[in-house]
Residue frames as a rotation matrix with the C-alpha (Angstrom) as fourth column:
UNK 1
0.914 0.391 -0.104 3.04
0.270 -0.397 0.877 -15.55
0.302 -0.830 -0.469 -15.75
UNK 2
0.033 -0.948 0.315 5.80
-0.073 -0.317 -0.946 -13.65
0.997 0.008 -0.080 -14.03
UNK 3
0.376 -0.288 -0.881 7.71
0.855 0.475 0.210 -14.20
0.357 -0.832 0.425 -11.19
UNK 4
0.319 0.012 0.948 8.29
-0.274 -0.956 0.104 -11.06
0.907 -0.293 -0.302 -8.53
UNK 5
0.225 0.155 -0.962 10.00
0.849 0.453 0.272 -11.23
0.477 -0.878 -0.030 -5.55
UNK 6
0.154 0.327 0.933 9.68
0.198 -0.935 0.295 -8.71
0.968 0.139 -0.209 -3.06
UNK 7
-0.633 -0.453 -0.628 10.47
0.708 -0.010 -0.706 -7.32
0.313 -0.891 0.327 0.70
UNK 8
0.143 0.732 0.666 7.63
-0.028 -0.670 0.742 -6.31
0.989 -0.125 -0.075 2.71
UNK 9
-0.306 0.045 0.951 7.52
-0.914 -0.293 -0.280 -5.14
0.266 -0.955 0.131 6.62
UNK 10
-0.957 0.232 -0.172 7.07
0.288 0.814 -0.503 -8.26
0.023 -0.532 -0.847 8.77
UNK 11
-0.734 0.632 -0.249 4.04
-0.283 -0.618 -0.733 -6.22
-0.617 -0.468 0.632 9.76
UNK 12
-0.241 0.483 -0.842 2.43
-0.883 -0.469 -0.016 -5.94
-0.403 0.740 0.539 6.53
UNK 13
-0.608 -0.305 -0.733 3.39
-0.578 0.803 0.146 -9.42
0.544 0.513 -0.665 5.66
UNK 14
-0.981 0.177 -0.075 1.59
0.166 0.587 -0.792 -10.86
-0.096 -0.790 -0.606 8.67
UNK 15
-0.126 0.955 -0.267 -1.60
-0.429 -0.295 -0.854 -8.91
-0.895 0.007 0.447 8.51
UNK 16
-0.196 0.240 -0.951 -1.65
-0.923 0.283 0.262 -9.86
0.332 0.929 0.166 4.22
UNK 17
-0.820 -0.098 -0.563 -1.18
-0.343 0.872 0.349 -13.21
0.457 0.480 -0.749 5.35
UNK 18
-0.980 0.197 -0.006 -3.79
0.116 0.551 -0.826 -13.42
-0.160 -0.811 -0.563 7.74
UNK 19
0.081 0.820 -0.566 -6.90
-0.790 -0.294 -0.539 -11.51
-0.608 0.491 0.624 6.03
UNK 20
-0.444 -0.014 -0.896 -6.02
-0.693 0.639 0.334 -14.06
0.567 0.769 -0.293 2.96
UNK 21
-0.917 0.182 -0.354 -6.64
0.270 0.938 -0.219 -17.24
0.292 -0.296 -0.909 5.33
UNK 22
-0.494 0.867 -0.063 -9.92
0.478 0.210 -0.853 -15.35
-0.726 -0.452 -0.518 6.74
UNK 23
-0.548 0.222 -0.806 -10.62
-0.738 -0.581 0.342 -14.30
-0.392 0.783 0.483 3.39
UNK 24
0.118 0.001 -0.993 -9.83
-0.898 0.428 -0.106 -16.65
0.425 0.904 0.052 0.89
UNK 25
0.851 0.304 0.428 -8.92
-0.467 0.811 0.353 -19.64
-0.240 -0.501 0.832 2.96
UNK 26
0.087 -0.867 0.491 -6.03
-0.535 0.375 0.757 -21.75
-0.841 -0.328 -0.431 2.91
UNK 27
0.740 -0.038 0.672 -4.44
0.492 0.711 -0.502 -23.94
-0.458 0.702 0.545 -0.18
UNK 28
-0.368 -0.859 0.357 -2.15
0.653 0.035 0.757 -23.55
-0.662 0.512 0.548 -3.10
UNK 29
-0.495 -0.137 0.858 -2.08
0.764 -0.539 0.355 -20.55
0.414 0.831 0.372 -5.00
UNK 30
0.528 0.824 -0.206 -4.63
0.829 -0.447 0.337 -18.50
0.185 -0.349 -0.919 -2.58
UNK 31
0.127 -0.695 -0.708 -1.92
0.677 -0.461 0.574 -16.19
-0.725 -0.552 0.412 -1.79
UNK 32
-0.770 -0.616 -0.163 -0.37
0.286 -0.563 0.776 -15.31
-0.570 0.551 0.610 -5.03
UNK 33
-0.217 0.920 0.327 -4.25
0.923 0.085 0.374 -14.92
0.316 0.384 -0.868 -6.07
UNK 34
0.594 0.129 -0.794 -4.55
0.646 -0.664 0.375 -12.33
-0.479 -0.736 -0.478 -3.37
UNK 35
-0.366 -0.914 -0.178 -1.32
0.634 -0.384 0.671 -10.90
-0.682 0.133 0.720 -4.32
UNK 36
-0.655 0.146 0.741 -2.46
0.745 -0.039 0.666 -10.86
0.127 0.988 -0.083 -8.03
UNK 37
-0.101 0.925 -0.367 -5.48
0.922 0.226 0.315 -8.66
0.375 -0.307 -0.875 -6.48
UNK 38
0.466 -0.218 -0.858 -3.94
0.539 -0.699 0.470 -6.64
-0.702 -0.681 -0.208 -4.37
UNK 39
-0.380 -0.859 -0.344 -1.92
0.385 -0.485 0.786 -5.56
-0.841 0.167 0.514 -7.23
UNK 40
-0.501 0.473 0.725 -4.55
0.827 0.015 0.562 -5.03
0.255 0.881 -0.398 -9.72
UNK 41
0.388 0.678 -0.625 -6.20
0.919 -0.337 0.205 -2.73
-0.072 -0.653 -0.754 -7.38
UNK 42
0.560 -0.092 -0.823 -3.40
0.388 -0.849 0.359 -0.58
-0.732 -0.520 -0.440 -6.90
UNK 43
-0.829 -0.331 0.451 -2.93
0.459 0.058 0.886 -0.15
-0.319 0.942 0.104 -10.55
UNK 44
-0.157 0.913 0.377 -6.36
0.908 -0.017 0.418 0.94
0.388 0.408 -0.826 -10.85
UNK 45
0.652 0.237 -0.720 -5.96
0.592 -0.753 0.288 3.41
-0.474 -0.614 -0.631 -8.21
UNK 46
-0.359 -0.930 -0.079 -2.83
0.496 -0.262 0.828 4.68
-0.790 0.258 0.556 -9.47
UNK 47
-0.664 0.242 0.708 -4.51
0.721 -0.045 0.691 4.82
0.199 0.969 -0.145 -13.36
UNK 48
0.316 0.920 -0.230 -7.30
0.901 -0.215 0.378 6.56
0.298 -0.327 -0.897 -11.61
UNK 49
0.023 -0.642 -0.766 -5.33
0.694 -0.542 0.474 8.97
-0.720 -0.542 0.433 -9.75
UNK 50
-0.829 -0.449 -0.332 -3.40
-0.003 -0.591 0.806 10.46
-0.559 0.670 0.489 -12.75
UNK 51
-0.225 0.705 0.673 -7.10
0.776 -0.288 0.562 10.69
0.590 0.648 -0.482 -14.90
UNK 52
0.333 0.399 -0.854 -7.99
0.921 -0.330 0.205 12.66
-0.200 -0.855 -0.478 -12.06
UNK 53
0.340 -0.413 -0.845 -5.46
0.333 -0.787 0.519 14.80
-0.879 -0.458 -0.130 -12.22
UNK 54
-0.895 -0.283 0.344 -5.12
0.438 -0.415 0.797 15.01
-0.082 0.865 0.496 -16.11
UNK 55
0.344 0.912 0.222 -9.64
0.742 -0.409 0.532 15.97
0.576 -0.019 -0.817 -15.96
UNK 56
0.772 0.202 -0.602 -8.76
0.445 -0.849 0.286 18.80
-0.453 -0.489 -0.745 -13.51
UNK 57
-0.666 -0.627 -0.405 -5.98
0.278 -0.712 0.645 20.36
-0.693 0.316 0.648 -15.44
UNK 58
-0.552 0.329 0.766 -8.45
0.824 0.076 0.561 20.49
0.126 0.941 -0.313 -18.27
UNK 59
0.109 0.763 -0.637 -11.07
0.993 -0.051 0.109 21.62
0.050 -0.644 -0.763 -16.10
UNK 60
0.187 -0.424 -0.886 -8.93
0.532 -0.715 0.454 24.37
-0.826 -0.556 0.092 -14.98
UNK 61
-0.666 -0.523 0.532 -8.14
0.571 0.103 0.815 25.32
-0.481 0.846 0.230 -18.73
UNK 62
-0.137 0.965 -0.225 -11.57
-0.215 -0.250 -0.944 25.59
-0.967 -0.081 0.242 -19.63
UNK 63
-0.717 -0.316 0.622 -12.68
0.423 0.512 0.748 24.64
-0.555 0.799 -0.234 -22.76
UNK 64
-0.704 0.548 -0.452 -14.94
-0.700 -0.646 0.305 26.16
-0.124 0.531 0.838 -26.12
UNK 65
-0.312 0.887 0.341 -18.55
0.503 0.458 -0.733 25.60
-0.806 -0.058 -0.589 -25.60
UNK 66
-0.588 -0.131 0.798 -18.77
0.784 0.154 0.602 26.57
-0.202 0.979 0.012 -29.10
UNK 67
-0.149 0.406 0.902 -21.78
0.513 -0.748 0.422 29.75
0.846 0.525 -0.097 -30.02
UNK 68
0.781 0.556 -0.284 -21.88
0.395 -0.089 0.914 30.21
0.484 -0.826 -0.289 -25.94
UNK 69
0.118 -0.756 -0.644 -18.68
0.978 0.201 -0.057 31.57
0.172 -0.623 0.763 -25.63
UNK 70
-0.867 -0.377 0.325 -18.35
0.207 -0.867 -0.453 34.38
0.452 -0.326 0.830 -23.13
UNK 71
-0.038 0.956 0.290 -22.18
-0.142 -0.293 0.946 33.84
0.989 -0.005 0.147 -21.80
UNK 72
-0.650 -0.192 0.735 -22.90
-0.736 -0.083 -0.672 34.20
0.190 -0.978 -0.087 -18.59
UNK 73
-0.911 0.412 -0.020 -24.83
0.413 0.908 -0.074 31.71
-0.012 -0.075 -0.997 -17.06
UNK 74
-0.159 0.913 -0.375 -28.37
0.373 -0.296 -0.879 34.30
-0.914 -0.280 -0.293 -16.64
UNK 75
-0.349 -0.091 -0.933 -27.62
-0.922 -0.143 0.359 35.19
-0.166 0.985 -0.034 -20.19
UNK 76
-0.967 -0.084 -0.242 -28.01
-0.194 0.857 0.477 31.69
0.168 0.508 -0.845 -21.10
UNK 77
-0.717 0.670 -0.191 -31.08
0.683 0.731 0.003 31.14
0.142 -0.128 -0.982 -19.27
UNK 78
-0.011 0.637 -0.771 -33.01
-0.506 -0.668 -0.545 34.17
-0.862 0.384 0.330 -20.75
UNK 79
-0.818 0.164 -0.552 -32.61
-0.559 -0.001 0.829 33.02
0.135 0.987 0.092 -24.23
């Protein structure tokens, strides 16, 4: 396990610490649990994020729909 230390806003710090206790309750380790949490999360978002935005560049690209290419869409649905 690694060891992080960090500087957050009094603010921020208070409110984290206080959702944890009416979260998770009180004890040893319940924090850096949270923590652990909180940072998994916003990794996910983050990972998310940038799929996002690599699927719409595609998107935007367009891509070969292979014997359909150049069909309109009422073309298609006549055959």
């Amino acid at each position: 396990m690694g060891t992080i230390t960090v500087t957050v806003e009094d603010k921020v710090e208070e409110n984290f610490r206080k959702t944890v206790s009416e979260t998770k309750g009180k004890g040893k380790g319940i924090l850096g649990s949270a923590t652990n949490e909180a940072m998994k999360d916003w990794v996910g978002k983050q990972r998310q994020k940038k799929i996002s935005k690599e699927m719409l560049v595609l998107l935007d690209k367009g891509f070969e729909m292979g014997k359909f290419k150049n069909v309109s869409r009422d073309e298609l649905h006549e055959r």
